[in-house]
N, CA, C and O atoms as CSV, one atom per row, in Angstrom:
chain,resi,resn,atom,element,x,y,z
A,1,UNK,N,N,-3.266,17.337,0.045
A,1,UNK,CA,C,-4.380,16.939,0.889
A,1,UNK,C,C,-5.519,16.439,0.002
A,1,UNK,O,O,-6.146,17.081,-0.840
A,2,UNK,N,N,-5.660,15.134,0.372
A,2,UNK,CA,C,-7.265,14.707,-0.395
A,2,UNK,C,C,-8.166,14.800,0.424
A,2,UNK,O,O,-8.020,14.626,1.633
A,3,UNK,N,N,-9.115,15.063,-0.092
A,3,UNK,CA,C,-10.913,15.056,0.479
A,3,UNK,C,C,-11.542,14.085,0.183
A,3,UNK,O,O,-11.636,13.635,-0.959
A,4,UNK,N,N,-12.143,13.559,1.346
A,4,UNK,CA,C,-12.760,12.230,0.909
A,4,UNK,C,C,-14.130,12.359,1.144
A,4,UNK,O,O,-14.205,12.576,2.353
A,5,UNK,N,N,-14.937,12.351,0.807
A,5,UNK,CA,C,-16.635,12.425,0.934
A,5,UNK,C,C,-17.544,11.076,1.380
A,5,UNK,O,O,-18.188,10.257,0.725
A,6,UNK,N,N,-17.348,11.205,2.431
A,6,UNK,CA,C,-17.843,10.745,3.298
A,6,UNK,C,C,-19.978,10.193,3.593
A,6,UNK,O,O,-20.605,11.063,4.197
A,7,UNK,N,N,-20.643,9.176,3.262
A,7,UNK,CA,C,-21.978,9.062,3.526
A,7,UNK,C,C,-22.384,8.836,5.498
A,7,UNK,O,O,-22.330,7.914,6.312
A,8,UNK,N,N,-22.596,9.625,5.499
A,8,UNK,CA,C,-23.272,9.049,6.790
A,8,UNK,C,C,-25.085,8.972,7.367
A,8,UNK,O,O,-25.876,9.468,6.565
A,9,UNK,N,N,-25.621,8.456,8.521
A,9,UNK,CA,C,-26.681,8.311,8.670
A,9,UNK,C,C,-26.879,9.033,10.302
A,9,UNK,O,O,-26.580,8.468,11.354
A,10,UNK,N,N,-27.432,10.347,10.168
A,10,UNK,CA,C,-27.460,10.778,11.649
A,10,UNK,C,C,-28.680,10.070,12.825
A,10,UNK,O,O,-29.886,9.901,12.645
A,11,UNK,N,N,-28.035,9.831,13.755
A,11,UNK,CA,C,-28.714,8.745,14.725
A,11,UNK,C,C,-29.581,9.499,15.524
A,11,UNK,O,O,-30.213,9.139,16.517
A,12,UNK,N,N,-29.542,10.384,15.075
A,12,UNK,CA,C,-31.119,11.501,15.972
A,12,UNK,C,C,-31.870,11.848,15.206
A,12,UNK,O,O,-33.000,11.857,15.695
A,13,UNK,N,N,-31.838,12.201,14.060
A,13,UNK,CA,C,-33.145,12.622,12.834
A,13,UNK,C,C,-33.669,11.296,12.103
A,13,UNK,O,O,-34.736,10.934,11.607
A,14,UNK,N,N,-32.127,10.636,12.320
A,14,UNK,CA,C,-32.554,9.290,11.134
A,14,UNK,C,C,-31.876,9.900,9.401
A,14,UNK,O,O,-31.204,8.994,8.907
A,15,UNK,N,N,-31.908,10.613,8.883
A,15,UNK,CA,C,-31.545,11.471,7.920
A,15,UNK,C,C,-30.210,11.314,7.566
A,15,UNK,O,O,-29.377,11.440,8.463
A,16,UNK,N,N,-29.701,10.967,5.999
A,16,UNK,CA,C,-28.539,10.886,5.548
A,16,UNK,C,C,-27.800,12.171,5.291
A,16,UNK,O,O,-28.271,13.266,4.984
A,17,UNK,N,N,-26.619,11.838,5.467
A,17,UNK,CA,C,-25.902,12.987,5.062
A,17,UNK,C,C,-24.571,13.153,4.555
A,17,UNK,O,O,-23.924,12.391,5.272
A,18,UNK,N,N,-23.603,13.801,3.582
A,18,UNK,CA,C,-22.405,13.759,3.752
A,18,UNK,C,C,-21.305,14.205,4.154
A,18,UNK,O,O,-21.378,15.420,3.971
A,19,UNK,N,N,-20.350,13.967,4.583
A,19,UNK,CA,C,-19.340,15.173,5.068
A,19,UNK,C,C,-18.378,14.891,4.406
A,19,UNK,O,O,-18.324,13.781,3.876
A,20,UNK,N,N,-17.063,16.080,4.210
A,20,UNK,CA,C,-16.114,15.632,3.683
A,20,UNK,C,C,-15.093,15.678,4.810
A,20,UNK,O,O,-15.020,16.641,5.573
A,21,UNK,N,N,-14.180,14.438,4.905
A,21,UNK,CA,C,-13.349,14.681,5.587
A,21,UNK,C,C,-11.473,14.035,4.696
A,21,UNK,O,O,-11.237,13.284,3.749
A,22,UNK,N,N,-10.538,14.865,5.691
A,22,UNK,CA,C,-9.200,14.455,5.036
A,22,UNK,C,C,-9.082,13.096,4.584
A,22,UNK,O,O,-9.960,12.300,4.918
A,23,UNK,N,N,-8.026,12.684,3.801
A,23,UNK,CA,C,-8.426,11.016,3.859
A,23,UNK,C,C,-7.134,10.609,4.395
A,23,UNK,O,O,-6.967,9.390,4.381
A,24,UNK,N,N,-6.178,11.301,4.861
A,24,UNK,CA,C,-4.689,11.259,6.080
A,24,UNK,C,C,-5.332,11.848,7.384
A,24,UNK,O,O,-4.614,12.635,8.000
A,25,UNK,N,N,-6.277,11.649,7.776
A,25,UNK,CA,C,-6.311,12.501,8.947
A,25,UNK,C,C,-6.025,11.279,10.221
A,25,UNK,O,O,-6.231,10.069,10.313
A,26,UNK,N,N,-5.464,12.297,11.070
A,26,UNK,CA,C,-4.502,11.271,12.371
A,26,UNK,C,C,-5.850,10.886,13.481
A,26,UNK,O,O,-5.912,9.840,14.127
A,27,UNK,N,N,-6.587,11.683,13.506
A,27,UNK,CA,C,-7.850,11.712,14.935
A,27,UNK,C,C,-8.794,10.348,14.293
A,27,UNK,O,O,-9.280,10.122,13.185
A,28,UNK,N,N,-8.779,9.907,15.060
A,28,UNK,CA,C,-10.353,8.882,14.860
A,28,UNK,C,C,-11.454,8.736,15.481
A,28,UNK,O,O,-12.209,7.776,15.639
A,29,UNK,N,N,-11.461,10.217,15.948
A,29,UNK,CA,C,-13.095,10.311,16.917
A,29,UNK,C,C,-12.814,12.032,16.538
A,29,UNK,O,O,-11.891,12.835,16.682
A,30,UNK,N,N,-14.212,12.034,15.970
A,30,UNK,CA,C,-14.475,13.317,15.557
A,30,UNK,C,C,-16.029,13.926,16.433
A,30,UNK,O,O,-16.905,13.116,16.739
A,31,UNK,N,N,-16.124,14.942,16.645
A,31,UNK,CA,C,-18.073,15.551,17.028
A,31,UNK,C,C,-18.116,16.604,16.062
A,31,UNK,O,O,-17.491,17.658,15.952
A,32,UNK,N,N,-19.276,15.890,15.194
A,32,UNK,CA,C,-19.444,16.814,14.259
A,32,UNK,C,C,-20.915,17.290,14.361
A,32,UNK,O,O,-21.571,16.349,14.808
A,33,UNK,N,N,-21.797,18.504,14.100
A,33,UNK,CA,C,-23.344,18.730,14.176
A,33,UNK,C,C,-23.758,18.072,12.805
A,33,UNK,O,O,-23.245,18.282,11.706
A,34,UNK,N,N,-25.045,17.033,13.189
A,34,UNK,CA,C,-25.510,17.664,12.046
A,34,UNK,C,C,-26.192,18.504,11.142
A,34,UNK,O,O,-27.009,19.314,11.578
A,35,UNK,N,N,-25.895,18.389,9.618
A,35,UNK,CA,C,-25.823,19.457,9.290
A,35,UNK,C,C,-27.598,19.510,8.733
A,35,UNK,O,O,-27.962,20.306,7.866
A,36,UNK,N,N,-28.671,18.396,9.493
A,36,UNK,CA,C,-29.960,18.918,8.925
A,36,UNK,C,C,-30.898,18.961,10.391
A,36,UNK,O,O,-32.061,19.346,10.510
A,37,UNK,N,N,-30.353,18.647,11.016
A,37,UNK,CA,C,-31.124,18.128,12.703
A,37,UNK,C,C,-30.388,19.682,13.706
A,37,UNK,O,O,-31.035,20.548,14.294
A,38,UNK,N,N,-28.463,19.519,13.545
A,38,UNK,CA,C,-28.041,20.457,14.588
A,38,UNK,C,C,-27.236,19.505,15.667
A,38,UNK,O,O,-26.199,19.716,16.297
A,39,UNK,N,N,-28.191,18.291,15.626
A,39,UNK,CA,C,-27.741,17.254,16.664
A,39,UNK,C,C,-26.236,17.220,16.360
A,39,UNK,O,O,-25.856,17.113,15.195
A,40,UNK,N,N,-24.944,17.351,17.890
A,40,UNK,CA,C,-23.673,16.921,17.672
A,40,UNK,C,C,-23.562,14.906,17.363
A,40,UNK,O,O,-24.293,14.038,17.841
A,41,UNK,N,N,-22.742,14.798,16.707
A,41,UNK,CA,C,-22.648,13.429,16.069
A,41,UNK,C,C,-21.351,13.555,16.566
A,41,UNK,O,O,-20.595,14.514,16.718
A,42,UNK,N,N,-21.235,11.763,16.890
A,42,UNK,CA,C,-19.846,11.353,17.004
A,42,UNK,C,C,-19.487,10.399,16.216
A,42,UNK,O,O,-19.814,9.216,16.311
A,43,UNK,N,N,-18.577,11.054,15.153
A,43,UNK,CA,C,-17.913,10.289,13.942
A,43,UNK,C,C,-16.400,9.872,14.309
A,43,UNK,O,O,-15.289,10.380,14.463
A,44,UNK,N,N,-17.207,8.345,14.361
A,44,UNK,CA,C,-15.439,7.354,14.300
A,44,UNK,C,C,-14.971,7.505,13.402
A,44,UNK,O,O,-15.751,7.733,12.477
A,45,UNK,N,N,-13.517,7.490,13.061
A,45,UNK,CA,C,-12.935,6.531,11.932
A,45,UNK,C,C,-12.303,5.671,11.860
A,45,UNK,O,O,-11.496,5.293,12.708
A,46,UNK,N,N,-12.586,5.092,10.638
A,46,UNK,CA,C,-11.699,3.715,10.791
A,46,UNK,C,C,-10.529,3.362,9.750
A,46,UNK,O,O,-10.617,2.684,8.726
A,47,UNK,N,N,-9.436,3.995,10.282
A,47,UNK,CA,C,-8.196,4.209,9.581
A,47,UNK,C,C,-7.443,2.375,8.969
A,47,UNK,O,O,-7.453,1.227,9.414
A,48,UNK,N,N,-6.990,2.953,7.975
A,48,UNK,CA,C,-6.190,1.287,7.459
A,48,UNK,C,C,-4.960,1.352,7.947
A,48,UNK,O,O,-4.621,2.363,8.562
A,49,UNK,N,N,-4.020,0.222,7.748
A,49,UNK,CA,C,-2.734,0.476,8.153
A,49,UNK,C,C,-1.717,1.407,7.953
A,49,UNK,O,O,-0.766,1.741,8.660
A,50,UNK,N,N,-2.280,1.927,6.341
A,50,UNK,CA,C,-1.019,3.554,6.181
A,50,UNK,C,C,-2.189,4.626,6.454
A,50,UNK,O,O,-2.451,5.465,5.592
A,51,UNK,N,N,-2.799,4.582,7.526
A,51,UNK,CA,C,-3.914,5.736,7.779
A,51,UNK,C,C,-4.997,6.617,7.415
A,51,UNK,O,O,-5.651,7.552,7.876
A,52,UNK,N,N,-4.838,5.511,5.815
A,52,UNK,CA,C,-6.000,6.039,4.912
A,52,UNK,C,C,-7.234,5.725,5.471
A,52,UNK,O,O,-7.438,4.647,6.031
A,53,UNK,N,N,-8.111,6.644,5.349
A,53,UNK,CA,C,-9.820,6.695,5.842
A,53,UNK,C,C,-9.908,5.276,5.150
A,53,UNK,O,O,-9.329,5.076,4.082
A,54,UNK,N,N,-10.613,4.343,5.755
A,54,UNK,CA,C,-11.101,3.091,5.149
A,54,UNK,C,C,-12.829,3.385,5.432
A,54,UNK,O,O,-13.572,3.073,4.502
A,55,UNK,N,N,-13.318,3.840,6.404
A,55,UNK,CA,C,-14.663,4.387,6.567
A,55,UNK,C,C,-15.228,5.020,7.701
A,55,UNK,O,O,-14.537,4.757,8.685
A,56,UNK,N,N,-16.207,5.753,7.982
A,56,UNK,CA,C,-17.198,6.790,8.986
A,56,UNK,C,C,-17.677,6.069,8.869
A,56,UNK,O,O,-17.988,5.422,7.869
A,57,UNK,N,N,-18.118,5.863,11.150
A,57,UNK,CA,C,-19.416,5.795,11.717
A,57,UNK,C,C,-19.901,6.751,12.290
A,57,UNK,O,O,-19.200,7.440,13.031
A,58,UNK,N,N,-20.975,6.970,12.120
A,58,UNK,CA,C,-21.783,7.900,12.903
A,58,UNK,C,C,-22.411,7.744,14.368
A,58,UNK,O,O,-23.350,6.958,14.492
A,59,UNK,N,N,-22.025,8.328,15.293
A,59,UNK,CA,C,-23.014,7.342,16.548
A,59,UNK,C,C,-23.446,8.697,17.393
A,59,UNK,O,O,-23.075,9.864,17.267
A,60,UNK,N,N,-24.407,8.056,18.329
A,60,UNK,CA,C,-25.374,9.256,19.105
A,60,UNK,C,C,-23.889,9.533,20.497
A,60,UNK,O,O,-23.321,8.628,21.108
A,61,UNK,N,N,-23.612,11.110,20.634
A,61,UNK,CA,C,-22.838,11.787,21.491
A,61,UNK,C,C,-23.458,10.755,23.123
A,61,UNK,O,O,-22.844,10.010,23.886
A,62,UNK,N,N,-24.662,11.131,23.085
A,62,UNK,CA,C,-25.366,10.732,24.324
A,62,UNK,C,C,-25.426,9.222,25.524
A,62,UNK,O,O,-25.928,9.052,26.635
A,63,UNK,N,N,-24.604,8.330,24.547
A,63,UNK,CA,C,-24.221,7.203,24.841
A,63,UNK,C,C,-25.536,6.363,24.682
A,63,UNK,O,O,-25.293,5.176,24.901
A,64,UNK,N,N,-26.794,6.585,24.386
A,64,UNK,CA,C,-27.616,5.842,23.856
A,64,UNK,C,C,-27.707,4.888,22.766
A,64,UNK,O,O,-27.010,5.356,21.866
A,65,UNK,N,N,-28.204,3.808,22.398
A,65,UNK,CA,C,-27.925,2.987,21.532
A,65,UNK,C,C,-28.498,3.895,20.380
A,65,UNK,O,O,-29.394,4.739,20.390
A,66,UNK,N,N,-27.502,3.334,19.181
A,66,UNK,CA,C,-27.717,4.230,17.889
A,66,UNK,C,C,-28.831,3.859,17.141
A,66,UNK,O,O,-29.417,4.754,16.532
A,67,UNK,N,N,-29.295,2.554,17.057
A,67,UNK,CA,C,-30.253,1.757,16.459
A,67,UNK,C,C,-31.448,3.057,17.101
A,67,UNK,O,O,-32.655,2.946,16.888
């Protein structure tokens, strides 16, 4: 199992952050809190063709625009 460390930008504090996630992992919608606000985050991923993490988005749970 690799760990891939992950940058993201939480869409409710504004505030960067990182997570680590698998870099085989099968799910591509994750809710994660974050880890300086609390706010739940909804982290896409965006898998390549052999399912390697190619990259995390971060977006607001709430369906509000993330901007």
């Amino acid at each position: 199992m690799t760990i891939v460390q992950t940058h993201l930008h939480c869409p409710y504090c504004g505030k960067d952050f990182d997570l680590e996630l698998e870099e085989n992992m099968r799910e591509d919608d994750l809710i994660e809190e974050c880890p300086l606000c609390g706010s739940p985050v909804d982290i896409r991923l965006v898998l390549g063709e052999d399912d390697k993490l190619l990259r995390a988005e971060a977006h607001r749970v709430d369906g509000d625009s993330d901007d």
